[in-house]
C-alpha positions as CSV (number, residue, x, y, z in Angstrom):
1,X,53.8,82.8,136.4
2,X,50.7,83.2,134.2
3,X,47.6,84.5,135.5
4,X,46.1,81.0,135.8
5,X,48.9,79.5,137.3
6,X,48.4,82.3,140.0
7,X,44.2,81.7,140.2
8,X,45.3,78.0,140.4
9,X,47.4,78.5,143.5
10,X,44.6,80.7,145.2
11,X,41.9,78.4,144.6
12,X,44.2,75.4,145.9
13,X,45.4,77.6,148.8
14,X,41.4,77.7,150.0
15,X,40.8,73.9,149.7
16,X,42.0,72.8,153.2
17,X,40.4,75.5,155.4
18,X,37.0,74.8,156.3
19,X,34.7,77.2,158.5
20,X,34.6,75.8,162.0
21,X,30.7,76.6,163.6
22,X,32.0,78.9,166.2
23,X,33.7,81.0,163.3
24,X,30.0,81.1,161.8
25,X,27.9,82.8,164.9
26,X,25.2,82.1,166.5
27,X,22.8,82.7,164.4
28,X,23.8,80.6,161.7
29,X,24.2,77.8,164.6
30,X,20.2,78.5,165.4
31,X,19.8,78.1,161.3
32,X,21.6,74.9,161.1
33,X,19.9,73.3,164.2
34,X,16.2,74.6,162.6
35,X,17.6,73.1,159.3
36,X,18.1,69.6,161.1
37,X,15.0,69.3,163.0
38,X,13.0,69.7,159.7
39,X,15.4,67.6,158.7
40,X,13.7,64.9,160.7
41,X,10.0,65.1,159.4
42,X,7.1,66.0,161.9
43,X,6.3,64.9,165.0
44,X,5.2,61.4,165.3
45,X,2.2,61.6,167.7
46,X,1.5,58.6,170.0
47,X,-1.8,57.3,171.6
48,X,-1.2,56.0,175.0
49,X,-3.3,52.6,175.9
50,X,-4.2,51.9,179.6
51,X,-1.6,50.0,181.3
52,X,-1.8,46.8,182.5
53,X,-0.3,44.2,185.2
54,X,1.5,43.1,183.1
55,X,3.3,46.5,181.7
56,X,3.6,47.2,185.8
57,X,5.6,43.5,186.0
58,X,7.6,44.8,183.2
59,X,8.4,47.7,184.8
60,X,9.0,46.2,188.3
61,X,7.1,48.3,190.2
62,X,7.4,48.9,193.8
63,X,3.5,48.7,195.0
64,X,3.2,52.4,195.9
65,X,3.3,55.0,194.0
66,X,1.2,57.5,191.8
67,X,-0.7,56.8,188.5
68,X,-2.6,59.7,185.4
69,X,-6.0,58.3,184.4
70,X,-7.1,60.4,181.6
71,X,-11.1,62.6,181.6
72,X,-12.5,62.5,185.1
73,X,-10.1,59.9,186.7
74,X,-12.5,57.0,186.4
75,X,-11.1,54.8,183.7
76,X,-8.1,53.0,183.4
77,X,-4.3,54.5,183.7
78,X,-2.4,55.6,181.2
79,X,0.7,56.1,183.1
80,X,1.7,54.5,186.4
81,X,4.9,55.2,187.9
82,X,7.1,54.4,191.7
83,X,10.2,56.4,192.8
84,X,12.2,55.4,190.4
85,X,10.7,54.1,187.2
86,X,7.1,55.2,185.1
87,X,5.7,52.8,182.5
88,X,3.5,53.9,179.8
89,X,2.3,51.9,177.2
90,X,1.9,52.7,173.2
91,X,1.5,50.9,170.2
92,X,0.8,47.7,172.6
93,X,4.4,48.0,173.2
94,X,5.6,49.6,177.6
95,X,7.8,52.4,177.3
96,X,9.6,52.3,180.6
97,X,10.7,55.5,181.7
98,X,13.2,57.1,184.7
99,X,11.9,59.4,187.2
100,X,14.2,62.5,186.2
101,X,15.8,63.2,189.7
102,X,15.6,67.2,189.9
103,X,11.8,66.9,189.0
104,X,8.9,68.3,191.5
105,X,6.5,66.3,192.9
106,X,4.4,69.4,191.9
107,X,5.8,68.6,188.0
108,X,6.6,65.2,187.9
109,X,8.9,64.1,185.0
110,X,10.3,60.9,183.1
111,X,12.8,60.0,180.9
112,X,13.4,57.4,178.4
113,X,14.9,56.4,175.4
114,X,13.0,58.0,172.6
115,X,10.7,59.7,174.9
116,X,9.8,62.3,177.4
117,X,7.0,62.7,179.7
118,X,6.1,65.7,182.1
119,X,2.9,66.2,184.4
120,X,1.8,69.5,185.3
121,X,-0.9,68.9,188.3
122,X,-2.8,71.2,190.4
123,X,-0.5,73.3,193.1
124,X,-1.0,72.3,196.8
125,X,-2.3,69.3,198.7
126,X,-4.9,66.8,196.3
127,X,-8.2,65.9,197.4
128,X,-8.2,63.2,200.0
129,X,-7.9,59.4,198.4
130,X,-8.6,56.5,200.6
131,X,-6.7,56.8,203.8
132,X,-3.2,57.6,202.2
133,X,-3.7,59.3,199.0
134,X,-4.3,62.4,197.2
135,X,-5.7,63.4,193.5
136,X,-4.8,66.7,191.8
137,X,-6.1,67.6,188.6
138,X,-3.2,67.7,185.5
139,X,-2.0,67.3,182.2
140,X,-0.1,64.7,180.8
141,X,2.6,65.7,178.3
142,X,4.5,63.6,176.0
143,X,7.5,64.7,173.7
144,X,9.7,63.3,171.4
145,X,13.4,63.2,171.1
146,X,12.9,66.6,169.4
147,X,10.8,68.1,172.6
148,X,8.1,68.1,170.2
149,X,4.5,67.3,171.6
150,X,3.3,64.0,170.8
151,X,0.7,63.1,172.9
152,X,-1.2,65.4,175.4
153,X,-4.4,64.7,177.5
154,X,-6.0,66.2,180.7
155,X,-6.9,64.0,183.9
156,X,-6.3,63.1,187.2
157,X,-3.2,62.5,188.8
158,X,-3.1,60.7,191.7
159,X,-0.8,58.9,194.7
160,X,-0.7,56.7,197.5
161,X,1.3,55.0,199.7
């Protein structure tokens, strides 16, 4: 056999067998998942827009529950959510949301399709509202897909009912 017959055979020997990611590390698997979230571009950010009856219909919301008004708590909500669903709206469009099951009602959380939205509120009781409600001072959070920030905003969180 000449000595390119034998470099031929080598070099066809390697073809098939391909590096599986556990074979790579850990580190590289940390490079490769970096490589893929830049991948993706930067963050998108959002601007929330109060919501309405009509993004609350959407939603089919119970009656009680709690809502995050943005600044001192005096405008209109950005975010207004029941046991089981939140509803946000962006872009004139409601982004209806789950309420993720192992969250706090110290740090409330939702889940939806593209995005992500947490709450991290005052510890302890609010300050009294009406005759069955309570306000605690927070901060809104919004991520992407990517657990990328793209919308964050302090106000007032509050609940009833």
């Amino acid at each position: 056999m000449t000595a390119a017959g034998a470099g031929l055979l080598i070099a066809l020997a390697g073809c098939g067998k391909k590096d599986k990611r556990e074979d790579i590390g850990p580190e590289a698997d940390a490079a490769v998942a970096q490589l893929e979230r830049l991948q993706r571009g930067a963050p998108v950010p959002i601007m929330l827009q109060p919501v309405g009856r009509a993004q609350a219909a959407v939603a089919r919301l119970d009656g009680a529950g709690c809502q995050f008004t943005p600044g001192a708590g005096d405008g209109a909500p950005v975010l207004l959510a029941d046991s089981r669903v939140a509803v946000l709206r962006a872009a004139n469009a409601a982004m209806i949301m789950a309420v993720d099951p192992g969250a706090t009602p110290e740090r409330p959380h939702f889940v939806g399709k593209t995005h992500t939205v947490r709450i991290d509120r005052s510890p302890g009781p609010g300050e009294p509202l009406g005759d069955e409600g309570e306000s605690w001072r927070g901060v809104l959070t919004v991520e992407d897909a990517d657990h990328r920030t793209v919308y964050r905003t302090a106000g007032r969180y509050a609940c009833s009912g």
